[in-house]
Every structure is written in structure tokens, then in C-alpha cells.
C-alpha positions in Angstrom: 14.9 24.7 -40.6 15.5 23.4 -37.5 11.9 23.3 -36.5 10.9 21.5 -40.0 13.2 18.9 -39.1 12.4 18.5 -35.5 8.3 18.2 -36.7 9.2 15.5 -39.4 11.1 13.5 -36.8 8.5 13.6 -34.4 5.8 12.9 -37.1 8.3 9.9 -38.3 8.8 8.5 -34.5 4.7 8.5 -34.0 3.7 7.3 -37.1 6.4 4.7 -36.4 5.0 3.9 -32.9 1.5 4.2 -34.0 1.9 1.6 -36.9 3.6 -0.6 -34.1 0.6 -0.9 -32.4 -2.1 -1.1 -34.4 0.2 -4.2 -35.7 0.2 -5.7 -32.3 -3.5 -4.6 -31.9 -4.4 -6.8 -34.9 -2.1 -9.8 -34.1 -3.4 -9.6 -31.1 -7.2 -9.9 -32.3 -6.2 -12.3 -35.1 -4.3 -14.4 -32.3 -7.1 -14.1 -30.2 -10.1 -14.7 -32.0 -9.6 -18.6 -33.0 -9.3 -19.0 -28.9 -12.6 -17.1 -28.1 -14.1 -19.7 -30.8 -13.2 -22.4 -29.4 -14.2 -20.9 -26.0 -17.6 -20.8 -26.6 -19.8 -23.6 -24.9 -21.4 -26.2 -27.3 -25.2 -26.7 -27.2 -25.3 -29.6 -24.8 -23.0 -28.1 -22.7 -25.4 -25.3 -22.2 -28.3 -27.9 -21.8 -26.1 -29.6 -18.9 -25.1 -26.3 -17.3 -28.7 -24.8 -17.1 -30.5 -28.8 -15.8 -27.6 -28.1 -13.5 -28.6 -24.6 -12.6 -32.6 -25.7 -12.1 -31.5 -28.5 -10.3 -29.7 -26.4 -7.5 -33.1 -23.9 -7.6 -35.0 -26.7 -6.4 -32.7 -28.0 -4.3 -32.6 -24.4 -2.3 -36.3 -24.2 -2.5 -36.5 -27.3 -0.6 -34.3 -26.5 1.7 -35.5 -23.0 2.7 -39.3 -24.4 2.9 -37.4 -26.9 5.6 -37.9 -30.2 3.5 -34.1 -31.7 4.5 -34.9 -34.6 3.0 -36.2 -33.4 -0.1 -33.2 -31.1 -0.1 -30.9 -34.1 0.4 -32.4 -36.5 -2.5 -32.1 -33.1 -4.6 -28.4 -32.9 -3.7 -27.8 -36.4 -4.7 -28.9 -35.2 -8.1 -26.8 -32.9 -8.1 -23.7 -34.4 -7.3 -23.9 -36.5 -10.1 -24.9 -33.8 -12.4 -21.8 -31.9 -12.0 -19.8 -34.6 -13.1 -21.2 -34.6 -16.0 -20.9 -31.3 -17.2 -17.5 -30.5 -19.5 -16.4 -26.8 -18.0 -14.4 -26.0 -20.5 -15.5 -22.5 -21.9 -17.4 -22.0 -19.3 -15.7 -21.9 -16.4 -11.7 -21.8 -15.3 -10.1 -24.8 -13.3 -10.2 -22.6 -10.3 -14.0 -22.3 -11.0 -14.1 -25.7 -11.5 -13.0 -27.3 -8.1 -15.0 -24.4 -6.8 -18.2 -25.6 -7.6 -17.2 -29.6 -7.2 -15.9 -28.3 -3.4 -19.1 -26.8 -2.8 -20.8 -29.4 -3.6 -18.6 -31.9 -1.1 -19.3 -29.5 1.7 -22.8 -29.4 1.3 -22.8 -33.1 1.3 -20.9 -33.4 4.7 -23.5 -30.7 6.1 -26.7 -33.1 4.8 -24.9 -36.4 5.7 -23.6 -35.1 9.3 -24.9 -36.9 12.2 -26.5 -33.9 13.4 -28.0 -31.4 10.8 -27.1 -27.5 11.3 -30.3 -26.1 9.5 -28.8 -22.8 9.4 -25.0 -24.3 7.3 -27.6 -26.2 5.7 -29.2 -22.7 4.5 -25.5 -21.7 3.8 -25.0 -24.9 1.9 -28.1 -24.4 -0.4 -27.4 -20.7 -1.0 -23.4 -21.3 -2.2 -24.4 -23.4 -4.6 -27.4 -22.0 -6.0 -25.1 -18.9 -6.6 -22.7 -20.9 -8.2 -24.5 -22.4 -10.5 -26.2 -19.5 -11.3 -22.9 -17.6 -12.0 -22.4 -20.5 -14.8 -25.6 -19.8 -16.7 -25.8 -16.1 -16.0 -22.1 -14.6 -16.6 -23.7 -10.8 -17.0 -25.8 -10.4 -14.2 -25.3 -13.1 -11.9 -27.2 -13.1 -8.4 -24.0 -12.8 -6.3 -23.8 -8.9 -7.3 -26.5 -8.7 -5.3 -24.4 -8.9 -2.0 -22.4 -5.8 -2.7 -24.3 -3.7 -0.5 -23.8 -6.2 2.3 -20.8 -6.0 1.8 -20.3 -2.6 1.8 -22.7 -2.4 5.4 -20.0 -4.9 6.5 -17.1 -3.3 5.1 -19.0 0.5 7.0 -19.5 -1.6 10.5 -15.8 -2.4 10.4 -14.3 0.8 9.9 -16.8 2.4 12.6 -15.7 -0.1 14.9 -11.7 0.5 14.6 -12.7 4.0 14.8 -14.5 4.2 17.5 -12.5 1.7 19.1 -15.5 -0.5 20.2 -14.0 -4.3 20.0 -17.5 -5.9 20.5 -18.8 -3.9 17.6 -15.7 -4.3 14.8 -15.9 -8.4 16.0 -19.0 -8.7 14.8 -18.9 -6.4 11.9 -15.7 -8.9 10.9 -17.8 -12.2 11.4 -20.4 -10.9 9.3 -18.0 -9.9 6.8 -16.9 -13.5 7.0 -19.8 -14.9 6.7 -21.2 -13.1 3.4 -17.7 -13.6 2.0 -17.7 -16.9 2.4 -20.9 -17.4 0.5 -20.3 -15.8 -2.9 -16.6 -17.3 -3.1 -17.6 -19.6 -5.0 -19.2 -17.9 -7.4 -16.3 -15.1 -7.5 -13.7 -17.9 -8.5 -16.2 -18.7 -11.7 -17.2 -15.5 -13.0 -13.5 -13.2 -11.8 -9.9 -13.5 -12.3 -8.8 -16.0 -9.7 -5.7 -13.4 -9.0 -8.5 -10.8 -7.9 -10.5 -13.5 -5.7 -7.2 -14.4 -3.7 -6.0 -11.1 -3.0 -9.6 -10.2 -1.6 -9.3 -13.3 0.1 -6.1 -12.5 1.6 -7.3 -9.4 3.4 -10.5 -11.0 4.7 -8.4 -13.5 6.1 -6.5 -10.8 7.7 -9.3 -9.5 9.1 -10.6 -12.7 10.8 -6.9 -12.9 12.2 -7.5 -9.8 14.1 -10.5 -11.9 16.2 -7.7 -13.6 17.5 -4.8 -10.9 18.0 -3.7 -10.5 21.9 -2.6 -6.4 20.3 -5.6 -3.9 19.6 -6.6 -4.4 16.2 -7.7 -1.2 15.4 -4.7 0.5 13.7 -4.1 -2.8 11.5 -7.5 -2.7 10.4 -7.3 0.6 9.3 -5.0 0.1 7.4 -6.3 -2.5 5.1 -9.5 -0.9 4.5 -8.4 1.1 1.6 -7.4 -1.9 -0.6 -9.9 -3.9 0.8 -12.7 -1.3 -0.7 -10.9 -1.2 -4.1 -10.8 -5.4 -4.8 -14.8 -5.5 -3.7 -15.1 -2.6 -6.4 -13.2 -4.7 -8.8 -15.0 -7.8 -8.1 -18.0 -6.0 -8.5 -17.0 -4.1 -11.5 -18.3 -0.9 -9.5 -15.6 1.0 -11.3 -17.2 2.1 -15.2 -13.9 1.4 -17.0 -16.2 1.1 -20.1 -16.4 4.9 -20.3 -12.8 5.2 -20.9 -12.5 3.0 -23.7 -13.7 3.4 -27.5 -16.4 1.8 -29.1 -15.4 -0.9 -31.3 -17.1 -3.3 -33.8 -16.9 -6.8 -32.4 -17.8 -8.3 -35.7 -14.8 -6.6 -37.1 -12.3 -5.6 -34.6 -9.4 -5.9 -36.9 -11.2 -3.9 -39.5 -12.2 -1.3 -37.4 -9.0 -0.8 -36.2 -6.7 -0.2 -39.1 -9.7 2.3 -40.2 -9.5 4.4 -37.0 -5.1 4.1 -37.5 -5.6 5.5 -41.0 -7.8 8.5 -39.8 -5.0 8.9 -37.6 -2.4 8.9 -40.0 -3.9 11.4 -42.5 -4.8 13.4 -39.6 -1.4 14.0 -39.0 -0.1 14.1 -42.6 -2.2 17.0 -43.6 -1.3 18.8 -40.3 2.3 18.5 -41.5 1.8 19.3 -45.0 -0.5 22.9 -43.9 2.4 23.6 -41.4 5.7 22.8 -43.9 3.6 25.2 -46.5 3.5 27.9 -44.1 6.6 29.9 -43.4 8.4 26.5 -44.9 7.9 24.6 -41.9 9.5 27.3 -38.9 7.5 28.4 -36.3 7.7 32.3 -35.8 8.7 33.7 -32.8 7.5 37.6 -32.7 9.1 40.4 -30.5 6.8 39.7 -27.2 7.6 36.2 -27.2 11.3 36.7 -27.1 10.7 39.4 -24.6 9.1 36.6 -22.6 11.2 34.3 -22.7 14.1 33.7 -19.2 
């Protein structure tokens, strides 16, 4: 009988655990749900958000055609749209100040007493992903520089290879540079956590420009983790495949239903095994003889 009773204990402990948490499961959902409600943007939040987003389209048009002034007026505009756009539900803090930063930069760029036209390209382009990353939470445009930065991420790892300084500086600076014009949009659509431990190794890497030691065994070594937070940024990894399909209409629902299956799964496995040979498990001549 020993068997039987080992089998109903288990069956007791993961019917136990199971029922645990498809309880937490559904408090979780029923916690959650009222918050993803009041989440969701309102209607003239979404009007603001895309004026805003059409606004910075024409303000980068302008600028890449090489009308500064246009461009300028344009920015004006925008300025004072983004202050009136509410954020909440559509962006985090960090998101936020992003954008309103962006926009401050840009401003010191088109006010300076001597225009760069190529930070005034950089300008444009930072904010026109940004606000693009607002209306387009998907697909935004800024996925777009993954394979730069993957070119970027090949250049440096040749370089500290090879050993060729010239070579991994500028594979660095370019890194820099593309980096430095999707940040924005990383801190609105990604988990601000992600954005400053991916910032935290590029900075690393610009600090090697600088080092009076060769910088080719430290760089190495960050490459690894450095490739796995672009990944994650990116969402190159398909975590999607691992998970089940739910309902989203009913989450809860669908939930206790698969539970259930669960549970009956496993009480007619334990009724057809106590029925058999009331509950033991035989053990015939060869298997002893295997056994040390």
C-alpha cells in the first residue's frame, strides 16, 4: 500500500499547488484588469498624440529638404503641442521626460548661434521616432535600426579581435551614435530597467575611447550581455511560442477551464491506477534483478 499512498499524496500536494495558482492567476487578472481599463488612452488623447506625431513628420520633412527655417517654426509647434498632451496611458514618466527632453535639445540645436545641419538631422530624426513610438506601440519605426545595430555591434567585436584600435573606435562611435537616436523612443515603448542596463554597457563602451589600457579584453567581455539587452529591446527573442494561447476577452474564464481539464486529467489517472492491482505498482523478476 505503500505506493497507493505515496500516489494520493502526490496527487493531493499538486492538486493543492495547482488550485494555488490558478487562484493567484485569476486575482491576478481580476486585480489587473480594472488597471489596463483605466490605462487605455481617451479619444482626444489619441487625437493629440497623432496631431503630435504629424506635426513631427513635417517637421523632419522640412528639415531633411534643408528648410531650417521651416523646420524651426514647425518645432515651435511642437513644443507647445507636447504640453498639451496628458501621457498617462500612453506613455511612462520615464517616456515622458524623454520626449519633453528631446524636444529641449532640439530647440538649443535650432536656436544655437551657429546651426549643425547634421545635429539638426539628428534632432529631427529623435523626435520623429519618438512620437512615432507613441502612436505606433506594435511596429514602431525604431525597430528598424536593429540591423545597424547589430553591423555596429559585428564592427566592434572584429575590432577587439583583431586588435585594430582605429577600427573598434569607430565601430564604438557609430554605435554611439545610432544608440543615441532611438533612446528616446526605447524609454517610451520598453521597460525603463531594460533601457538603463543597455545604456550602462554602451556607456562602457564609449569609456573605452578614452582608456590609457588596451580595450580589447574589456570589450570582449561585455559583448555577450550587450547582444542579449538589444535582443530584448528588440523583442528578437519569440517568447510568444512558449506561452499558451489564451482568450483575452475572458482570461479568468479560460483559465479555471484549462485547471479543470487538469484536475480531471489527473483524477481519472488515479482512479484507473488505484483499480488496478489496488493502487501498487508491480515490480517483476527482471526489474529486481536490475535493480543495485
Amino acid at each position: 500500500m505503500l505506493f497507493k499512498g505515496a500516489w494520493r499524496g502526490t496527487s493531493l500536494v499538486m492538486a493543492i499547488l495547482l488550485g494555488a495558482q490558478l487562484f493567484a492567476g485569476c486575482s491576478k487578472q481580476e486585480r489587473s484588469a480594472p488597471q489596463l481599463e483605466q490605462a487605455l488612452p481617451s479619444p482626444e488623447q489619441t487625437q493629440r498624440v497623432e496631431l503630435l506625431n504629424q506635426t513631427a513628420d513635417d517637421m523632419y520633412t522640412k528639415v531633411m529638404q534643408g528648410d531650417i527655417t521651416g523646420g524651426r517654426m514647425v518645432l515651435q509647434q511642437l513644443g507647445d503641442q507636447v504640453t498639451q498632451v496628458q501621457y498617462y496611458g500612453i506613455a511612462s514618466v520615464e517616456g515622458m521626460n524623454a520626449l519633453a527632453e528631446t524636444v529641449t535639445q532640439a530647440k538649443r540645436v535650432f536656436n544655437a548661434a551657429k546651426y549643425s545641419p547634421d545635429e539638426g538631422q539628428v534632432s529631427a530624426a529623435k523626435i520623429r521616432l519618438a512620437t512615432d513610438a507613441l502612436t505606433h506601440s506594435n511596429q514602431p519605426m525604431w525597430l528598424q535600426y536593429y540591423k545597424l545595430l547589430q553591423e555596429d555591434i559585428r564592427g566592434i567585436e572584429q575590432g577587439a579581435e583583431q586588435k585594430q584600435l582605429q577600427g573598434l573606435q569607430q565601430a564604438i562611435r557609430q554605435l554611439e551614435q545610432h544608440y543615441a537616436i532611438i533612446h528616446p523612443s526605447l524609454l517610451i515603448s520598453r521597460d525603463p530597467a531594460d533601457v538603463e542596463q543597455a545604456d550602462s554597457l554602451v556607456t562602457f563602451l564609449t569609456g573605452q575611447l578614452h582608456s590609457d589600457q588596451e580595450p580589447y579584453g574589456a570589450v570582449k567581455n561585455v559583448m555577450t550581455p550587450l547582444r542579449q539587452i538589444i535582443d530584448k529591446l528588440f523583442m528578437k527573442k519569440d517568447a510568444a511560442a512558449y506561452l499558451p494561447i489564451t482568450d483575452q476577452q475572458n482570461p479568468i474564464l479560460w483559465t479555471l477551464a484549462i485547471g479543470s481539464f487538469i484536475l480531471a486529467v489527473l483524477g481519472f489517472a488515479g482512479w484507473r491506477l488505484s483499480r488496478k492491482d489496488d493502487g501498487l505498482v508491480p515490480v517483476r523478476k527482471q526489474d529486481k534483478a536490475q535493480l543495485p
